[in-house]
Structures are given as C-alpha cells and as structure tokens.
PDB file of N, H, CA, C and O in Angstrom:
ATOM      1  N   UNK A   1      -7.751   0.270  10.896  1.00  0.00           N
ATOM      2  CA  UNK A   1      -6.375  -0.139  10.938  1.00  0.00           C
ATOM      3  C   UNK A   1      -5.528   0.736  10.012  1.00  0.00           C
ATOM      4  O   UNK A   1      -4.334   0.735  10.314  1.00  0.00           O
ATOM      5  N   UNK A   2      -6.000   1.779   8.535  1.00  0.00           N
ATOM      6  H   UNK A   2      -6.970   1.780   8.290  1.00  0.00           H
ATOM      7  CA  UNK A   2      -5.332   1.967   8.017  1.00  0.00           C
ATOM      8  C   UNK A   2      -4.728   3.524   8.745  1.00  0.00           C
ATOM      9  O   UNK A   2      -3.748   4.117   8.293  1.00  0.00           O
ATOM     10  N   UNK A   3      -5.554   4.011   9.960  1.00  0.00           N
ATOM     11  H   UNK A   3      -6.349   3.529  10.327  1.00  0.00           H
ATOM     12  CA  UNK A   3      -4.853   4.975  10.564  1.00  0.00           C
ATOM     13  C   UNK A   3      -3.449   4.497  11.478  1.00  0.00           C
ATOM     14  O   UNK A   3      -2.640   5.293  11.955  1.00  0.00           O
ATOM     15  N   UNK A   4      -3.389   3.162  11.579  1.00  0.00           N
ATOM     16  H   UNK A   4      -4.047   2.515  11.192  1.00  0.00           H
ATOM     17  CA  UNK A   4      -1.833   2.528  12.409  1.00  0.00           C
ATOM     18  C   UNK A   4      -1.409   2.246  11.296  1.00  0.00           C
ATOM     19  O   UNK A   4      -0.661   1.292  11.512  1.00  0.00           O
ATOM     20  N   UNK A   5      -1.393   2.521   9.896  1.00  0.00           N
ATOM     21  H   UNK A   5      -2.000   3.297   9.721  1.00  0.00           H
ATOM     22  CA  UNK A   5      -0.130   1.778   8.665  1.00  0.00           C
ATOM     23  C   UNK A   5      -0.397   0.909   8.150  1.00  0.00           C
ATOM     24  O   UNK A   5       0.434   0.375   7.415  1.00  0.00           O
ATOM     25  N   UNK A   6      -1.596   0.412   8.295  1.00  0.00           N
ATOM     26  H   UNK A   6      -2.271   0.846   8.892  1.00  0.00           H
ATOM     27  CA  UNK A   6      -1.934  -1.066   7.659  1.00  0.00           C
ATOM     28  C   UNK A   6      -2.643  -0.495   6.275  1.00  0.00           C
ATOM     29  O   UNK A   6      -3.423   0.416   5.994  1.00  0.00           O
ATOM     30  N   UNK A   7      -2.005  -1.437   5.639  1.00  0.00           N
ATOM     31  H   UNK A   7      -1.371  -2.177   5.868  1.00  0.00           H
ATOM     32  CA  UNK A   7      -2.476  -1.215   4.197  1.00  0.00           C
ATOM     33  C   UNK A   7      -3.130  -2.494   3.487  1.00  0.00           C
ATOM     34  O   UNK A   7      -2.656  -3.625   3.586  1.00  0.00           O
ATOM     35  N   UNK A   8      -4.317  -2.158   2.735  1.00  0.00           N
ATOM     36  H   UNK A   8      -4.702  -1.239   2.655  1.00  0.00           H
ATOM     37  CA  UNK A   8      -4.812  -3.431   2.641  1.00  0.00           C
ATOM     38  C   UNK A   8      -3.941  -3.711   1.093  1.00  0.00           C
ATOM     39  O   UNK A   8      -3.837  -2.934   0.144  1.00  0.00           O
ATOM     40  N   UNK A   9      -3.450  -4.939   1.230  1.00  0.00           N
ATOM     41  H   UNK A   9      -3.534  -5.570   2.002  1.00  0.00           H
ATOM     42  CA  UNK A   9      -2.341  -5.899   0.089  1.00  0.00           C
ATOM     43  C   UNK A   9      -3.422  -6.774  -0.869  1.00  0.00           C
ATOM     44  O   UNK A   9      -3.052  -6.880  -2.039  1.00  0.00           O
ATOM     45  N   UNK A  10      -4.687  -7.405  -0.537  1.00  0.00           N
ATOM     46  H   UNK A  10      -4.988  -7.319   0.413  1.00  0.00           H
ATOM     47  CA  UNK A  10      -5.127  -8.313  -1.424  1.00  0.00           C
ATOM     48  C   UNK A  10      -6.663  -8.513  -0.461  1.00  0.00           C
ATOM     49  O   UNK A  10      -6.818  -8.356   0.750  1.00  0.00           O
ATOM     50  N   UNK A  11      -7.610  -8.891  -1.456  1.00  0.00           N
ATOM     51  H   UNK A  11      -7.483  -9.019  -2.439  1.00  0.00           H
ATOM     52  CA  UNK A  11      -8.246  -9.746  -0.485  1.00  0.00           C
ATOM     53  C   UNK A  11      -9.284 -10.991  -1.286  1.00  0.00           C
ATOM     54  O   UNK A  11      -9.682 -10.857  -2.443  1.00  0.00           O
ATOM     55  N   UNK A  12      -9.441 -11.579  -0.856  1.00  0.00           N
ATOM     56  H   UNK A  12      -9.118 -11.688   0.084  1.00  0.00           H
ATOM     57  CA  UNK A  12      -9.824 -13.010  -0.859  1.00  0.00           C
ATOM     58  C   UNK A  12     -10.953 -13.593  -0.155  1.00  0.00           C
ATOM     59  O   UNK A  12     -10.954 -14.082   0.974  1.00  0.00           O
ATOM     60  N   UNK A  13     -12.214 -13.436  -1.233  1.00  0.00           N
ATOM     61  H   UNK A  13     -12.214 -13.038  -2.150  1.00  0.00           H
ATOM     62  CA  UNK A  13     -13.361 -13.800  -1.123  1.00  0.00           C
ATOM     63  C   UNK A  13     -13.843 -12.509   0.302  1.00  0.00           C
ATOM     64  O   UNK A  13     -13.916 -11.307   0.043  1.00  0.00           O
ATOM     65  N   UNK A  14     -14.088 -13.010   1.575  1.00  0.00           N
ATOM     66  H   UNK A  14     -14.028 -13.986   1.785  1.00  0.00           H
ATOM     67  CA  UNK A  14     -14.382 -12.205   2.673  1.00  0.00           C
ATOM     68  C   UNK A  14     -13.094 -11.377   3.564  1.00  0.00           C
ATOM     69  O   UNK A  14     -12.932 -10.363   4.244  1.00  0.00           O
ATOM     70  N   UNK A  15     -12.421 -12.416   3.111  1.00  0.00           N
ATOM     71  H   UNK A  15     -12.553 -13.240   2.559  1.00  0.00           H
ATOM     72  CA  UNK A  15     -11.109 -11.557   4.175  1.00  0.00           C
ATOM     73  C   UNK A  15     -10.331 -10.786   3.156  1.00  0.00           C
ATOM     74  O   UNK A  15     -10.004 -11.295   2.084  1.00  0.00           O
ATOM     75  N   UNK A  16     -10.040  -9.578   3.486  1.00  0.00           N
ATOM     76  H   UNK A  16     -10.306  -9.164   4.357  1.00  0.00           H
ATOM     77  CA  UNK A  16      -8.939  -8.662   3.521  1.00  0.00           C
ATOM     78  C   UNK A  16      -7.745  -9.144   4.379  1.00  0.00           C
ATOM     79  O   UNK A  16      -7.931  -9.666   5.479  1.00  0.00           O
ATOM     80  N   UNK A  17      -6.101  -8.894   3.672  1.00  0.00           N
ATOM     81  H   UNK A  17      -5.949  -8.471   2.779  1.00  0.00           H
ATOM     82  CA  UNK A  17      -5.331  -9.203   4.201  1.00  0.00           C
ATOM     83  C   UNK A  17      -5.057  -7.502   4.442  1.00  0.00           C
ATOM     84  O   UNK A  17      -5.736  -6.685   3.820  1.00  0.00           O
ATOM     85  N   UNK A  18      -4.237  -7.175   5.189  1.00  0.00           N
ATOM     86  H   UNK A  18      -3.686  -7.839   5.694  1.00  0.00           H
ATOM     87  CA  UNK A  18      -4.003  -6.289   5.736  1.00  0.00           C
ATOM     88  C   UNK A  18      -2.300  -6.399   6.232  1.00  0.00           C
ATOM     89  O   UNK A  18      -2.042  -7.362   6.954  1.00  0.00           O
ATOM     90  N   UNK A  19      -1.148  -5.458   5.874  1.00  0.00           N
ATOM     91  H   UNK A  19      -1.358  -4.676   5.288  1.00  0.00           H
ATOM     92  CA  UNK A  19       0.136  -5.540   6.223  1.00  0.00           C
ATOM     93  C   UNK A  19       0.166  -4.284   6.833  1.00  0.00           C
ATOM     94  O   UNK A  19      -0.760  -3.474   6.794  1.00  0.00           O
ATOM     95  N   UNK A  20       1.620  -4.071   7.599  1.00  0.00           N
ATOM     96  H   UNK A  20       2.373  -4.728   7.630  1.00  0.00           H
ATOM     97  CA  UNK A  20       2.515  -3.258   8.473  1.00  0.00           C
ATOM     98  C   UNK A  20       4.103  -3.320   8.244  1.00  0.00           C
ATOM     99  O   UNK A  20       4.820  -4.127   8.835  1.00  0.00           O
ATOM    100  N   UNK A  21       4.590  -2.332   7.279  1.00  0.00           N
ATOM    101  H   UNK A  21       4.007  -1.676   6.799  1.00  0.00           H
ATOM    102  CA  UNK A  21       5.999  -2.702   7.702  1.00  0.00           C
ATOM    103  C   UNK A  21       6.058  -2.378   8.947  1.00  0.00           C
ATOM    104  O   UNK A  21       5.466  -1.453   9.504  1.00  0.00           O
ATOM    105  N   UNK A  22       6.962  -3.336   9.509  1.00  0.00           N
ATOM    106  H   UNK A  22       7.443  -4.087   9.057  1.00  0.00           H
ATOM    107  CA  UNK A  22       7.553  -2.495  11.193  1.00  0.00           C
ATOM    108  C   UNK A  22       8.854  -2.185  11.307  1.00  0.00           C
ATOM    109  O   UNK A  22       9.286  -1.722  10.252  1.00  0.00           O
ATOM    110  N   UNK A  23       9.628  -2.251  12.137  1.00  0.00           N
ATOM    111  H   UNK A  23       9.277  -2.627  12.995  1.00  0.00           H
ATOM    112  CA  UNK A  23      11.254  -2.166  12.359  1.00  0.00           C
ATOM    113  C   UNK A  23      11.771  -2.898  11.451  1.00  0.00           C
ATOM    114  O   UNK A  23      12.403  -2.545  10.456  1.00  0.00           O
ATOM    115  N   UNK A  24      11.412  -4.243  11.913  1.00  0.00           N
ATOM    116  H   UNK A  24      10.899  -4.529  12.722  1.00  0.00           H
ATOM    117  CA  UNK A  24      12.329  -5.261  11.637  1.00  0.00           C
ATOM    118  C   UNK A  24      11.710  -6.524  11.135  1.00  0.00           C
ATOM    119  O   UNK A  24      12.228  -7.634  11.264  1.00  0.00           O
ATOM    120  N   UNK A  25      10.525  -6.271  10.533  1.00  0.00           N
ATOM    121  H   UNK A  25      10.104  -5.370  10.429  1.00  0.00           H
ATOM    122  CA  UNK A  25       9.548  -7.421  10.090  1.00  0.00           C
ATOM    123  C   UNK A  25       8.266  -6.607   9.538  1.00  0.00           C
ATOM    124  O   UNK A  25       7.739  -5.511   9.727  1.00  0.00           O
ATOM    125  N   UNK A  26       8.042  -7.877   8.670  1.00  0.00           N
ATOM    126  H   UNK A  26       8.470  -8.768   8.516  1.00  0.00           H
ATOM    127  CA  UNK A  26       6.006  -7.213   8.126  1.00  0.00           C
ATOM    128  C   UNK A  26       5.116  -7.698   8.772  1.00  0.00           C
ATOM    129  O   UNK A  26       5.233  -8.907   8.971  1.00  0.00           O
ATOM    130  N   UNK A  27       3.993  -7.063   9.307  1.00  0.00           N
ATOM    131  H   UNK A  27       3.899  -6.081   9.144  1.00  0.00           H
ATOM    132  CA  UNK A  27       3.049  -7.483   9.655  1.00  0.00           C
ATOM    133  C   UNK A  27       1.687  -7.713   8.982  1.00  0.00           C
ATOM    134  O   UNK A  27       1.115  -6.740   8.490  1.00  0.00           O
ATOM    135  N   UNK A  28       1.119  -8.954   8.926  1.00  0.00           N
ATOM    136  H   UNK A  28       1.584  -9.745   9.325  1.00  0.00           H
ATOM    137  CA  UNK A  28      -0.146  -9.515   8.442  1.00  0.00           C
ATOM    138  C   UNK A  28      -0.651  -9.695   8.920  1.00  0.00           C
ATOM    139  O   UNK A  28      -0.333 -10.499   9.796  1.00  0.00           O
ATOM    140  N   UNK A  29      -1.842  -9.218   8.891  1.00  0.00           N
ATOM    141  H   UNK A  29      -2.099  -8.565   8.179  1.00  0.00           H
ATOM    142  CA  UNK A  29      -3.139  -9.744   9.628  1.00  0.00           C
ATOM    143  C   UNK A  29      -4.291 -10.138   8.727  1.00  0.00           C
ATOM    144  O   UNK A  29      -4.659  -9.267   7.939  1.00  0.00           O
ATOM    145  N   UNK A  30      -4.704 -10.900   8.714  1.00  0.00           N
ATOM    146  H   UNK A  30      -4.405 -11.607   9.354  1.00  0.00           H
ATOM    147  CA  UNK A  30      -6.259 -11.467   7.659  1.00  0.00           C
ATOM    148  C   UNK A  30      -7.511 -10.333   8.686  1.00  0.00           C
ATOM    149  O   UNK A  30      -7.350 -10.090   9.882  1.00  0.00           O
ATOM    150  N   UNK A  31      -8.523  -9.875   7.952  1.00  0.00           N
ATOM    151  H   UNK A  31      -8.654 -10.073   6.980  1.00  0.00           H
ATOM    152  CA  UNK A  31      -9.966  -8.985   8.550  1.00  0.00           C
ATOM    153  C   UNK A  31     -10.970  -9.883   7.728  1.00  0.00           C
ATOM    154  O   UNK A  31     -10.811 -10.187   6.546  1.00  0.00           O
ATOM    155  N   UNK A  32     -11.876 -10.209   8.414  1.00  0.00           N
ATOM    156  H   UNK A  32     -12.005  -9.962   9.374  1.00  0.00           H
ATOM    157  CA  UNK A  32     -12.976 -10.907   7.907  1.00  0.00           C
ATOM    158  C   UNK A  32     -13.779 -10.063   7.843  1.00  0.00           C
ATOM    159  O   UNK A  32     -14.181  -9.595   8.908  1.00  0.00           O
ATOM    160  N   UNK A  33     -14.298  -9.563   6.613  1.00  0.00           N
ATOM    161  H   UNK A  33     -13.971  -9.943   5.748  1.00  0.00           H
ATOM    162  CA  UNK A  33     -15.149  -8.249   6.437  1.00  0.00           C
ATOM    163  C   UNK A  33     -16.730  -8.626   6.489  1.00  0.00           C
ATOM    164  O   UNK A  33     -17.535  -8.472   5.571  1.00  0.00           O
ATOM    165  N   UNK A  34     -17.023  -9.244   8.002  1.00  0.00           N
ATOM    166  H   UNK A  34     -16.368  -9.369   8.748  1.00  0.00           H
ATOM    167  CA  UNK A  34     -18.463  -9.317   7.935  1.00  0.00           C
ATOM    168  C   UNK A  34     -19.061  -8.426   9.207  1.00  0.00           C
ATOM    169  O   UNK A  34     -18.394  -7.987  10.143  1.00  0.00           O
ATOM    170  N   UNK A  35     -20.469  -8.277   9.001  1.00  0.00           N
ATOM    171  H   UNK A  35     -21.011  -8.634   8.240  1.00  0.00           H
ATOM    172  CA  UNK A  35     -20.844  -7.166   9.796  1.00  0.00           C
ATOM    173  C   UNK A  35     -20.713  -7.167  11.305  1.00  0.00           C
ATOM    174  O   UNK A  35     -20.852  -6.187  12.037  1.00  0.00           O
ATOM    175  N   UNK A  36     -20.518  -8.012  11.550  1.00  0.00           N
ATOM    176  H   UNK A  36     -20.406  -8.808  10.956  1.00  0.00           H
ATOM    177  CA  UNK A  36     -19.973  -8.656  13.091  1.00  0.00           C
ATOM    178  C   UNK A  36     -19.143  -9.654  13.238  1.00  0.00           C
ATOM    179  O   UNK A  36     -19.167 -10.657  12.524  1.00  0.00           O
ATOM    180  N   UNK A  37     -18.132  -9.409  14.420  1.00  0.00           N
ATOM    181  H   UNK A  37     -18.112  -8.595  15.000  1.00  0.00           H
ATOM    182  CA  UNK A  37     -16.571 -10.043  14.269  1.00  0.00           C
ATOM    183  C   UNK A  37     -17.110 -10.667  15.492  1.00  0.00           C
ATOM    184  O   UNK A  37     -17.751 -10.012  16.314  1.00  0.00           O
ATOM    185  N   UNK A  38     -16.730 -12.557  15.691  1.00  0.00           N
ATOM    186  H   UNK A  38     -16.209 -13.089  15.023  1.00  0.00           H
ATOM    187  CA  UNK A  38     -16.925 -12.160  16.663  1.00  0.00           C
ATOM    188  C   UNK A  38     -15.913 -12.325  17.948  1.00  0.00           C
ATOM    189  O   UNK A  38     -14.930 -13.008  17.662  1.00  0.00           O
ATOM    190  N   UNK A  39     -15.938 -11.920  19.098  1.00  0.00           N
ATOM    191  H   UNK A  39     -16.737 -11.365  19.330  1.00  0.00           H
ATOM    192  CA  UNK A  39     -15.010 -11.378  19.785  1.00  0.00           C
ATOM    193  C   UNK A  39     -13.677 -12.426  20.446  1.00  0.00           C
ATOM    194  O   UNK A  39     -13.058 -11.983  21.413  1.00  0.00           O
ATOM    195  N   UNK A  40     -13.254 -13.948  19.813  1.00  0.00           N
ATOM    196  H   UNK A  40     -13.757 -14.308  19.028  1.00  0.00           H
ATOM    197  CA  UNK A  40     -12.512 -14.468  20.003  1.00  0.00           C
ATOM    198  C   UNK A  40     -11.347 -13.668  18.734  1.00  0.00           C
ATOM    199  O   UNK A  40     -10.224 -13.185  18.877  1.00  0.00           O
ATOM    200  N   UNK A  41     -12.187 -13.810  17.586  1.00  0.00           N
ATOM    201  H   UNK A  41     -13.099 -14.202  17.469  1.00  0.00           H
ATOM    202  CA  UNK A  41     -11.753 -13.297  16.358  1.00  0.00           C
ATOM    203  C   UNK A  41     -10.956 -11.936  16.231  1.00  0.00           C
ATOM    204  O   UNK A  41     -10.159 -11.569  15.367  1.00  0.00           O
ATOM    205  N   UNK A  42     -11.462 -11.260  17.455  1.00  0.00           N
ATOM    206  H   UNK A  42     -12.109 -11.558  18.156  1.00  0.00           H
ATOM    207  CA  UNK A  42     -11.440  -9.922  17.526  1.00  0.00           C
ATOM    208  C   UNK A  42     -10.251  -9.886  17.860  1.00  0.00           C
ATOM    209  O   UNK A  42      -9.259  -9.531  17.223  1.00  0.00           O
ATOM    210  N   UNK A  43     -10.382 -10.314  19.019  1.00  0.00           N
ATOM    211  H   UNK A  43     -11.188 -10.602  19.536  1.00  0.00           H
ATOM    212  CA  UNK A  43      -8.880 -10.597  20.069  1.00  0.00           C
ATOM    213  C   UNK A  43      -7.747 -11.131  19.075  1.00  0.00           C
ATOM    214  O   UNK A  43      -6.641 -10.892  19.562  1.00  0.00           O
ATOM    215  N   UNK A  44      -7.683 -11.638  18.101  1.00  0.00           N
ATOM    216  H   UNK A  44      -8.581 -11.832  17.706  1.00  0.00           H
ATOM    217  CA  UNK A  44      -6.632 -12.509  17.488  1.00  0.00           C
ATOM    218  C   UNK A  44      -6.045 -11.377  16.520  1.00  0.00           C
ATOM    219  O   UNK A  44      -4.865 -11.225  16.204  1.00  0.00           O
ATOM    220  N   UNK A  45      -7.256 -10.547  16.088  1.00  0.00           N
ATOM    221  H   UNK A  45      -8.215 -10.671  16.344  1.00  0.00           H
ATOM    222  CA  UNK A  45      -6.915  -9.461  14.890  1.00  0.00           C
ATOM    223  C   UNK A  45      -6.107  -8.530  16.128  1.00  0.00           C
ATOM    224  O   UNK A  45      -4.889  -8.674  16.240  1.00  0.00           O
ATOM    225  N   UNK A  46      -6.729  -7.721  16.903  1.00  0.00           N
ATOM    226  H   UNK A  46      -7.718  -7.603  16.811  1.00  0.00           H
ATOM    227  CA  UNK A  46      -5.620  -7.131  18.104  1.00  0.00           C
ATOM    228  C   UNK A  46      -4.430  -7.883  18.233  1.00  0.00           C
ATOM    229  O   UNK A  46      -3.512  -7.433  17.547  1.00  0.00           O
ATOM    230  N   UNK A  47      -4.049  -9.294  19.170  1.00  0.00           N
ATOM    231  H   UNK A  47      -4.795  -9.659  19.727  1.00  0.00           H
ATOM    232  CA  UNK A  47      -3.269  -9.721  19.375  1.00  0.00           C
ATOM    233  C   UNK A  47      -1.969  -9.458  17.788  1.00  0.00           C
ATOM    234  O   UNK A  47      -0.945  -8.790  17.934  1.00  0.00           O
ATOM    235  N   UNK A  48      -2.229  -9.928  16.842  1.00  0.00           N
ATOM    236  H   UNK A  48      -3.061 -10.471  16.724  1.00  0.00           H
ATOM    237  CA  UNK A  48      -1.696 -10.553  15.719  1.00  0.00           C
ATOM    238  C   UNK A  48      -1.115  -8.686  15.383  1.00  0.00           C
ATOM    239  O   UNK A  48       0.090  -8.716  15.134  1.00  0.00           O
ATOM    240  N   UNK A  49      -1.643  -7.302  15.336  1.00  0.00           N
ATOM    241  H   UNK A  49      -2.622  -7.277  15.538  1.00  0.00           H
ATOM    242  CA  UNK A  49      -1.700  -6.447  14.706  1.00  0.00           C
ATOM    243  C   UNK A  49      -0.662  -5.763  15.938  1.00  0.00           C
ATOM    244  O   UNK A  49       0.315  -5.091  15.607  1.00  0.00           O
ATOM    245  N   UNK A  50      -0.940  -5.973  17.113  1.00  0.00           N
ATOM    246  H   UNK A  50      -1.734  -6.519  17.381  1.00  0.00           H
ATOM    247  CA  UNK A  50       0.055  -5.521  17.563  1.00  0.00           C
ATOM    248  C   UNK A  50      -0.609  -4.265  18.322  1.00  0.00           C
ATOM    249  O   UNK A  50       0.125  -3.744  19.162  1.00  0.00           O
ATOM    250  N   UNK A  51      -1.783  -3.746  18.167  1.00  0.00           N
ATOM    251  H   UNK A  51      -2.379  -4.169  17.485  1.00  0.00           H
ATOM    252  CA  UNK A  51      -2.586  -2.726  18.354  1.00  0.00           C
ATOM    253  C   UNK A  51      -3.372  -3.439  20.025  1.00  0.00           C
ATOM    254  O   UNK A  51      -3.215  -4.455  20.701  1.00  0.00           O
ATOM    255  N   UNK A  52      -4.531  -1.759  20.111  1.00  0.00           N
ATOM    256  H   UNK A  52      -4.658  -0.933  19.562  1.00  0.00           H
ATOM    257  CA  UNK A  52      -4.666  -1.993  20.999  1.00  0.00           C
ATOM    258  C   UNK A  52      -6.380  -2.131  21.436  1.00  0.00           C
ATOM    259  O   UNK A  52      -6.765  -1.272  20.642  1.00  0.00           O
ATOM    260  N   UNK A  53      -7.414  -2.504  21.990  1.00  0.00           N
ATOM    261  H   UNK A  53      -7.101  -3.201  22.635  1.00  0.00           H
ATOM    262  CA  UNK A  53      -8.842  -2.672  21.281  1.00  0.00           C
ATOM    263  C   UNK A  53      -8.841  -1.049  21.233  1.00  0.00           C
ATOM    264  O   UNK A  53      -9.364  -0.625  20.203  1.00  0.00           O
ATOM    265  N   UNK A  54      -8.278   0.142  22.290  1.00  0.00           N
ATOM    266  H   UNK A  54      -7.853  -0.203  23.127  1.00  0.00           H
ATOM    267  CA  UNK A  54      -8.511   0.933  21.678  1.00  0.00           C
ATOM    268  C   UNK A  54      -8.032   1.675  20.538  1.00  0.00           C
ATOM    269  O   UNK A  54      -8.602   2.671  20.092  1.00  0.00           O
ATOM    270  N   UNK A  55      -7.241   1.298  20.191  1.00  0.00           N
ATOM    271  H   UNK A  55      -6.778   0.489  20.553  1.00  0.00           H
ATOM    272  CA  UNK A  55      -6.661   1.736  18.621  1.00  0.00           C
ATOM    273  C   UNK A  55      -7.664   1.703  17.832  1.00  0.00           C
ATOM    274  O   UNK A  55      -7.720   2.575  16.964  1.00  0.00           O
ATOM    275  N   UNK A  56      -8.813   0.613  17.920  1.00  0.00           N
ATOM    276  H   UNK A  56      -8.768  -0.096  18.625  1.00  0.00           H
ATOM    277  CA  UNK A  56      -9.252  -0.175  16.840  1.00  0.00           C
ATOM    278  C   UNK A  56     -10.671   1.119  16.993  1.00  0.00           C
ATOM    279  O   UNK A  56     -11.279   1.326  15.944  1.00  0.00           O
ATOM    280  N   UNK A  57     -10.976   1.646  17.827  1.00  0.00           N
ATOM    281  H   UNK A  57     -10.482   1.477  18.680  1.00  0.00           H
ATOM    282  CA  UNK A  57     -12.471   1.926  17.946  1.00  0.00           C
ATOM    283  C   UNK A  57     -12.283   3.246  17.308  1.00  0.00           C
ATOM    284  O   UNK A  57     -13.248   3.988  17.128  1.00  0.00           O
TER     285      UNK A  57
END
C-alpha cells in the first residue's frame, strides 16, 4: 500500500493503521499484520483503500 500513498500513522497490537490524504478527505484503513488475510478481510481492506486487488499484488 505504501507504493499508492499510504503511510503507516500508528499501530496497535496486530493492526497497522494505514492513511491516504486524497482530494478532499483522509483515508484509513486498519491491516491486520498476520500471515494470512483472510479473503472477506481482504475485500474490505480493497474496498475501504479505494485500490484495486491488483494494486495490492
């Protein structure tokens, strides 16, 4: 994510929070830094980030 602008802001116990300034708003997303995401989770970090699954790979 930090090649789309996301910068990691804090993190907390397993999750990394992760921001985006954008236009006209910040974007947050929480990353659960375990060795496998699994793929409802996945979808929410895409959805929420604004990205795309291939951005992510």
């Amino acid at each position: 994510m930090s090649k789309h602008g996301f910068i990691k802001v804090r993190q907390k116990g397993i999750h990394v929070i992760m921001q985006k300034l954008a236009e006209d708003s910040t974007i947050t997303v929480p990353v659960p830094m375990h060795k496998e995401i699994k793929i409802g989770t996945l979808h929410s970090i895409i959805k929420q980030s604004e990205l795309t699954k291939w951005d992510l790979e």
